[in-house]
N, C-alpha and C positions, 0 to 999 in steps of 0.2 A: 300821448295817446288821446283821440278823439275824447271828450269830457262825454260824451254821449254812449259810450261805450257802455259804463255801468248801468245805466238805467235803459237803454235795452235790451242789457242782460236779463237784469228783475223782468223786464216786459216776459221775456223767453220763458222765463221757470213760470210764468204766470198763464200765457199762453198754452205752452205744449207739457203742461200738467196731466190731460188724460193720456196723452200718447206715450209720455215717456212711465207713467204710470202701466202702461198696457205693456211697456218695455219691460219693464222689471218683472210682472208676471212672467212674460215666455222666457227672461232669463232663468228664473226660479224653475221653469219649468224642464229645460233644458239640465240644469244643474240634478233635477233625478233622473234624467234619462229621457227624457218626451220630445219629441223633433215635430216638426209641421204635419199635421193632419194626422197625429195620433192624442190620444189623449190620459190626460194629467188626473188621477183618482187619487183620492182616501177612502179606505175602507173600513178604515176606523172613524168615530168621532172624533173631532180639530181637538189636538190639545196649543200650548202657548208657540208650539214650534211652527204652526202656520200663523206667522208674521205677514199676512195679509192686510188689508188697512179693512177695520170694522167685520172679520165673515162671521158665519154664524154657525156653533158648532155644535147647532143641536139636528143637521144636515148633512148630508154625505154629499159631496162637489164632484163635480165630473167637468174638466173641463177640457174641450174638444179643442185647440190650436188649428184654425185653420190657414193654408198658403193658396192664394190661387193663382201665383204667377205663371203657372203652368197649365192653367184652365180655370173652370168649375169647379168644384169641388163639392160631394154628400154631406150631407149628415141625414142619420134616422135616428131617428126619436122612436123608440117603441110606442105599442098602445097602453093603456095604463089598467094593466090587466097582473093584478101581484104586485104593483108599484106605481107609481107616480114619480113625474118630471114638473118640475115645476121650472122655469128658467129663460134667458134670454141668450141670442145671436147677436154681437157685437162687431162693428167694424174698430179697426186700430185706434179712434178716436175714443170708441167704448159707447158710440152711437147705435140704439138697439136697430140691428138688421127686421128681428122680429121676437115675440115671445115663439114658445114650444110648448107641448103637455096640453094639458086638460084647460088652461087657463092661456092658452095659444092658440093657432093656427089652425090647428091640428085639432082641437077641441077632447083630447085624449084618444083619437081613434090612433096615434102614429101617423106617420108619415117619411116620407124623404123633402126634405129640403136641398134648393140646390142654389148653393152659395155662389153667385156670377163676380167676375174680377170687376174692375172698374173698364169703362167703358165697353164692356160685351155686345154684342151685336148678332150672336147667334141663335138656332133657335134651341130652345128649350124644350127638352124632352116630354113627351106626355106623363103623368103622373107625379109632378114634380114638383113641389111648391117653390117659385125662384123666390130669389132675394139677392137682390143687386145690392155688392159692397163698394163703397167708397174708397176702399183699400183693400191691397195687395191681401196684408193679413187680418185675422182678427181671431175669436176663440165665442165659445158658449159659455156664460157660468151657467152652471144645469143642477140642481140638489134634487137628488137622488131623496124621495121622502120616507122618513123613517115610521113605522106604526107606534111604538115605544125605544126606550136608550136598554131597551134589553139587549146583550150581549143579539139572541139569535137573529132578532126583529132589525139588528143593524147591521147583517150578514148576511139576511135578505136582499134589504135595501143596495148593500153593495153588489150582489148578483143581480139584480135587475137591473141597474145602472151601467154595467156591464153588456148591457143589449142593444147600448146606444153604438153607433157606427159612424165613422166618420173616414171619408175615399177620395181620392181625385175621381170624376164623373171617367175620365177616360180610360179607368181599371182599378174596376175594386180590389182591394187588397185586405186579407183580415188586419183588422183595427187594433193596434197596438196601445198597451194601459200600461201606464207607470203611476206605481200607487208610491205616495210621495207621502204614506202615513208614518210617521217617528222622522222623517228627516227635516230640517231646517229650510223651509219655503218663504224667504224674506222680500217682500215685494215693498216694504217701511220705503218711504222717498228721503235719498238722499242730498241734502242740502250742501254740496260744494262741486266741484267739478266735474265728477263723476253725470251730474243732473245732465250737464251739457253732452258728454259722453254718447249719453241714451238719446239726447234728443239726435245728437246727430246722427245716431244709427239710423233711428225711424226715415228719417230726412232722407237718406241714402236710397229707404226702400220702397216709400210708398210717394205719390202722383200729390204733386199740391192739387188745391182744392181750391176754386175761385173765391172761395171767398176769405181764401190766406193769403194771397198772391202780396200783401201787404208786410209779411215778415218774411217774405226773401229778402227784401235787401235790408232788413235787422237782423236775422241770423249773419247775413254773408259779414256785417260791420263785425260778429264776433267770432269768426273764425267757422261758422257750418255753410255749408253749400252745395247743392249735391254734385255730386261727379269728380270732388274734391277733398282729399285727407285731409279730418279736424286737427290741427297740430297748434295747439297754443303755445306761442312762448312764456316765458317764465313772468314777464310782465301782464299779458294776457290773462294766462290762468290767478295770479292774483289779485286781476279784478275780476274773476269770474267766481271766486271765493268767496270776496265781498258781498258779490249781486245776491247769488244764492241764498246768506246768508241776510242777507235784507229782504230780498221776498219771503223768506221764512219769516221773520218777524212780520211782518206784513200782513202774510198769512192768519199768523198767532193773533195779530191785533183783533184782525175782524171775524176772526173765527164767531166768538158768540153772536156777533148780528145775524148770524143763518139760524137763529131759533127765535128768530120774533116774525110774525106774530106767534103765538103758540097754536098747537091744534087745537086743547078742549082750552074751553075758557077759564080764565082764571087760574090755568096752572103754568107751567114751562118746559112742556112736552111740547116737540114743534117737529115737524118734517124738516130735516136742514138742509132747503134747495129751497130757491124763488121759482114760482109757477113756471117767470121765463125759462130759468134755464133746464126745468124737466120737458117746457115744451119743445124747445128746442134740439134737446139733445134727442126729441122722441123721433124730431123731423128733421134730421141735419141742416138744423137754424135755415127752414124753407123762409122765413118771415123776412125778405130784406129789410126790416127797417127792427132787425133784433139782432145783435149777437152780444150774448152776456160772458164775456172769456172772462172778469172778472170771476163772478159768479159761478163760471163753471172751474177754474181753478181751485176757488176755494175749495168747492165739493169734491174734486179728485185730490185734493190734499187727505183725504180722510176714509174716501169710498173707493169701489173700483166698479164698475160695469152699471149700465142702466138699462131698464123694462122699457118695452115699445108701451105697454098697457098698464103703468104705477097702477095698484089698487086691485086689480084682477085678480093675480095669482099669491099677493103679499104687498101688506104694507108695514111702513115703519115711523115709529115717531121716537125720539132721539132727545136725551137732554144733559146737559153738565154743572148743572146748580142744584139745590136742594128746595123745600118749601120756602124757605127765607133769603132765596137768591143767591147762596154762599157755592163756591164752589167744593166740589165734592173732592173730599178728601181721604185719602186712605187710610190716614191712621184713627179715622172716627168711625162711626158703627152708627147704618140708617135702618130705616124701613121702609119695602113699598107693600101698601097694600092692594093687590088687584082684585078687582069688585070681580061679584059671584058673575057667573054666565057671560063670560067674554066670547066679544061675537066673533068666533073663528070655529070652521066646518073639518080647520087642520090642526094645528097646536098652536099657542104663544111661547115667547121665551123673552126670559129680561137677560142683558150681556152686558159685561162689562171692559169696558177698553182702559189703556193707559192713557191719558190725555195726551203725554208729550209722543207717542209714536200711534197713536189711533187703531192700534194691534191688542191680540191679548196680550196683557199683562205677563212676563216672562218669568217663568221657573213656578209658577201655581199650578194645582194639580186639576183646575178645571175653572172656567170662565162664566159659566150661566147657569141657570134653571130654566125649566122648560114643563111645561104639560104633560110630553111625554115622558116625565120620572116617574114610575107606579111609587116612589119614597115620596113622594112630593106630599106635603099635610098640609089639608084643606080646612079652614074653621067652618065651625058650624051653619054659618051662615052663607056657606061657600066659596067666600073669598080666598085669599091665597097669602100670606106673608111672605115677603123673599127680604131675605137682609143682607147687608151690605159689611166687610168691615175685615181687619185683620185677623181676628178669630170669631168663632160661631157666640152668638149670644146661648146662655145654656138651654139644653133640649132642642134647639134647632138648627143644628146639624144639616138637615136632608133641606132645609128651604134657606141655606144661607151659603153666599161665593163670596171667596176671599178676596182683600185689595192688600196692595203694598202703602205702609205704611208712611214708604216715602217721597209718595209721588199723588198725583190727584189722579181724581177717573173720570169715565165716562156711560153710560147704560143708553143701551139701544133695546128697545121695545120693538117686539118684532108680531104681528100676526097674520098667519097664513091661512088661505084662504076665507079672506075676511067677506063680514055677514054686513046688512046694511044698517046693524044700531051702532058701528064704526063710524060712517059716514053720515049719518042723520044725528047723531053724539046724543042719542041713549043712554050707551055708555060710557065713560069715560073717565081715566086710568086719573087718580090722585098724584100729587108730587112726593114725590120719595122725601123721606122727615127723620132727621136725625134727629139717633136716641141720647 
């Protein structure tokens, strides 16, 4: 076999990380019920069974599957009238088409957007906000925003969420919701053959892109090509095992260099994406003389969907070490303390993932704290304790999420609709410090 074989395998898992990434979502989605241009709900808050990579389960997801191989295709976003939408329109790469909601387009008055296929050429209807997709398919992550985690307040949120619409332009049809709350929604990336699988499904269905035209004939070296059954033989698929398994470690190595520099100084809170690859992903890498597929592999290892507008509607700062560098551990017990008056107009939440699959932690009975717990105990001074650890430290119960004891983790700081002592670093969030 060609000696190059395996290292344009690696190249492949490296490369087509978002798309096979956006793959696994509509299988998930598929697996409760949801087909093209209907859309995918919980209506409950996320417990560990949405094996998402990173979501946030202090939000209600609405996500809208879109096809347009057959046209155009809606979506409405209501007005934010009894709710709010906060969310982005992604093509198959998970390139934002546009934001939505109050911190979108639409500026919260609603609207119809009208998702066009890739090369469209017709006209667009009056009243319509377009949005030219680079592909065939793509989806909304959309979170439905909750006032508090009270039973009613989150019953709400899923009835207004519920208002959102998504049609082929050529006959609306009532909008079909598969609420995918208590089932098993695993979108985790899998590192052996299966990775290829997915890529080649994608490959099948959606239009290279000039500025891929470079791994068709790297795919075609390992068995994908469109118009053509992936059928590896037996020699094949175990170097395709191999690869996979080499760009995971790959992956694994340079994972922590996506947290340097840090966001506030002097701790190791950091945005994990290089400027390039958020700008890029915002512009479908317009910049010829940029395309960071390292970079942006790394990040669909761990995330799934990107904002046309980072900062707008939410931002996030992400970390996996402790005050002293150490990686965070589950069978230890930390603290974060978040300073009084965090600048967000929406709520914050601290989350915590399993480092080896970037998902919640599996079989815990809840993943985060958030602002919106009326349990939540504020010190005197305003601040906030949130603890880390395999049981509660005593009395604090309502401000501590459990880890497994046998595995390390990860916390993602999340705040929505953030204020400008975020950005001008006012304020800014201490390193998590084991006790």
């Amino acid at each position: 076999m060609d000696p190059l074989v395996r290292s344009r395998a690696v190249q492949a898992v490296i490369w087509g990380m978002p798309a096979v990434n956006f793959e696994l979502l509509r299988e998930a989605a598929a697996g409760v019920g949801a087909g093209d241009n209907q859309v995918v709900f919980w209506s409950k808050l996320l417990d560990w069974k949405n094996q998402t990579l990173t979501p946030n389960p202090d939000t209600l997801y609405f996500f809208p599957f879109y096809n347009t191989q057959a046209g155009p295709v809606v979506l409405e976003i209501p007005p934010a009238e009894g709710g709010s939408i906060t969310g982005s329109v992604d093509n198959g790469w998970q390139e934002a088409l546009e934001d939505v909601g109050p911190a979108g387009v639409d500026k919260g008055a609603g609207g119809k957007y009208l998702i066009l296929p890739p090369g469209f050429d017709g006209e667009v209807p009056a009243g319509y906000i377009p949005m030219p997709s680079a592909t065939y398919t793509g989806f909304g992550a959309l979170r439905s925003n909750i006032a508090s985690s009270d039973d009613a307040d989150v019953a709400a949120a899923a009835e207004y969420g519920k208002r959102i619409k998504v049609y082929p332009l050529s006959g609306p049809e009532p909008t079909s919701f598969a609420d995918a709350s208590g089932a098993l929604y695993d979108s985790t990336i899998p590192y052996d053959v299966r990775f290829f699988e997915l890529l080649h499904q994608f490959v099948q269905r959606e239009p290279w892109l000039q500025r891929d035209r470079v791994m068709i004939s790297v795919l075609k070296s390992i068995g994908i090509e469109q118009g053509k059954p992936f059928e590896p033989d037996a020699e094949l698929k175990t170097v395709l095992e191999a690869a996979a398994t080499e760009a995971h470690d790959w992956l694994d190595a340079n994972y922590p260099g996506c947290f340097t520099p840090p966001y506030f100084n002097g701790s190791h809170w950091a945005v994990p994406a290089s400027p390039e690859v958020v700008q890029g992903m915002q512009s479908g890498f317009a910049d010829p003389a940029s395309y960071p597929v390292d970079g942006r592999g790394l990040l669909y290892s761990f995330v799934y969907f990107s904002a046309k507008h980072l900062g707008q509607g939410q931002f996030y700062v992400m970390t996996i070490v402790d005050a002293d560098r150490q990686s965070l551990d589950g069978a230890a017990t930390y603290r974060l303390r978040v300073p009084a008056d965090p600048p967000v107009s929406l709520y914050w939440s601290a989350t915590v993932y399993d480092r080896a699959t970037h998902a919640l932690i599996r079989d815990l009975p809840y993943g985060s704290r958030s602002s919106h717990r009326p349990d939540l105990v504020t010190n005197p001074d305003g601040s906030v304790d949130i603890y880390f650890g395999p049981s509660a430290p005593e009395g604090k119960q309502s401000n501590w999420i459990p880890t497994k004891p046998d595995g390390q983790f990860e916390v993602l700081f999340r705040l929505y609709g953030p204020r400008p002592a975020l950005f001008d670093k006012t304020w800014a969030l201490p390193d998590i410090e084991k006790l």
